[in-house]
C-alpha positions as CSV (number, residue, x, y, z in Angstrom):
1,X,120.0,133.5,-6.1
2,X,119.6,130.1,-4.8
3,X,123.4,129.2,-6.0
4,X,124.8,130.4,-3.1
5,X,122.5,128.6,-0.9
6,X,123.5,125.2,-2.6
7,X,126.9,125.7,-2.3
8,X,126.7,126.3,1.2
9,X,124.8,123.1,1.4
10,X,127.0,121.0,-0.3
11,X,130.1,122.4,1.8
12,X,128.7,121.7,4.8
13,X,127.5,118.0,3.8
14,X,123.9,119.0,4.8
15,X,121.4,116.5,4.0
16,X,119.1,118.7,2.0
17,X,118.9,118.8,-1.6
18,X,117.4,121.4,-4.9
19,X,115.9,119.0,-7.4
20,X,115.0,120.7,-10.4
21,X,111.5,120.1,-12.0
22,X,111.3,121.5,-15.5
23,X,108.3,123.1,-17.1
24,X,110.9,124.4,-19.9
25,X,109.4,124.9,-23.4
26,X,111.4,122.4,-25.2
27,X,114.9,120.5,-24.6
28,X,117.2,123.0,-25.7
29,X,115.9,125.6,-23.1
30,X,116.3,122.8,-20.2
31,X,119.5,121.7,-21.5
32,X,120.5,125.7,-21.1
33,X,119.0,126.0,-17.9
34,X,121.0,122.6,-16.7
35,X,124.1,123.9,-18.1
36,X,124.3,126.8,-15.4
37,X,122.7,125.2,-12.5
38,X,124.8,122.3,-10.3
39,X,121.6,120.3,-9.3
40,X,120.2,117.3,-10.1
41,X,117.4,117.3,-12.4
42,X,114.1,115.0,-14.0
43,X,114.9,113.9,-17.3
44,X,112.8,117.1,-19.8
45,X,111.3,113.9,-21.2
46,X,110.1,112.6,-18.3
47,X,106.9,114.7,-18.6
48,X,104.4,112.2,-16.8
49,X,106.8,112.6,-13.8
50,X,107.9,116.1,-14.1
51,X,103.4,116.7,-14.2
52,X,102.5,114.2,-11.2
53,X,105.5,116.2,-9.2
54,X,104.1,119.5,-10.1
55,X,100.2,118.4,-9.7
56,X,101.5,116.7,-6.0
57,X,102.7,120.1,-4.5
58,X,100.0,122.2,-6.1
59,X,102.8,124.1,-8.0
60,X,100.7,127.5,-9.9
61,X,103.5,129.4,-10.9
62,X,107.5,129.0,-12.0
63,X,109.8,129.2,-10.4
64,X,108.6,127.3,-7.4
65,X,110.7,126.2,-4.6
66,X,109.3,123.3,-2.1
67,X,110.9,122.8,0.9
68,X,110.2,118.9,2.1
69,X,111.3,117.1,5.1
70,X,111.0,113.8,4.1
71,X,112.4,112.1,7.3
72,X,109.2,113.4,8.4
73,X,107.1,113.3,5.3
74,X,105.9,117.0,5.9
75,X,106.0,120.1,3.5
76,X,108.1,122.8,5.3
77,X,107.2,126.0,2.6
78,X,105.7,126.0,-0.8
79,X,106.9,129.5,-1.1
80,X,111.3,129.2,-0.5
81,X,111.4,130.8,-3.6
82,X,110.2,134.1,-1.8
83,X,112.4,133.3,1.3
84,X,115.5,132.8,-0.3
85,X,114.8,136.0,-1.8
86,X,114.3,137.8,0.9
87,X,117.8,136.3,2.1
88,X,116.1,135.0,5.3
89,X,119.1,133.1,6.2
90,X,118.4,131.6,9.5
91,X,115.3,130.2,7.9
92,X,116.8,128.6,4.9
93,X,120.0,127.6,7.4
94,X,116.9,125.7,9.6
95,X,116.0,123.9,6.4
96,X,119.3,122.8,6.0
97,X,119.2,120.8,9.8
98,X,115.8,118.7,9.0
């Protein structure tokens, strides 16, 4: 669902980026997850990192998706998953001009 979203991001050079944050099982399910999905990642064994990330934006269930601005250090949405599945375009273009 959010594949098309990063392609159109990466076409268009926009500055915005999907960082994935595993809370995979074990390494072979990341390393599955990684092999179909073009963005960057956190290392499965960094834990400490991939928990501090998690515990920062109060993440409760999975999949999450964060939207950040971090020219302006604000959090945007803690629920894009929900708007990118709804196929609110204009709002998830928006994100794309932070």
């Amino acid at each position: 669902m959010l594949l098309p979203y990063y392609e159109e991001i990466k076409r268009t050079k926009s500055p915005v980026e999907v960082l994935y944050i595993s809370h995979d099982k074990d390494e072979k399910e990341f390393d599955q997850y990684r092999a179909t999905h073009p963005w960057p990642a956190i290392p499965f064994k960094e834990k400490q990192l991939r928990k501090s990330i998690s515990d920062l934006y109060e993440v409760k269930s999975f999949p999450t998706l964060v939207i950040l601005d971090l020219k302006h250090n604000e959090i945007i949405s803690k629920d894009g998953r929900a708007q990118v599945f709804a196929h609110n375009d204009a709002l998830i273009r928006s994100w794309c001009k932070l």
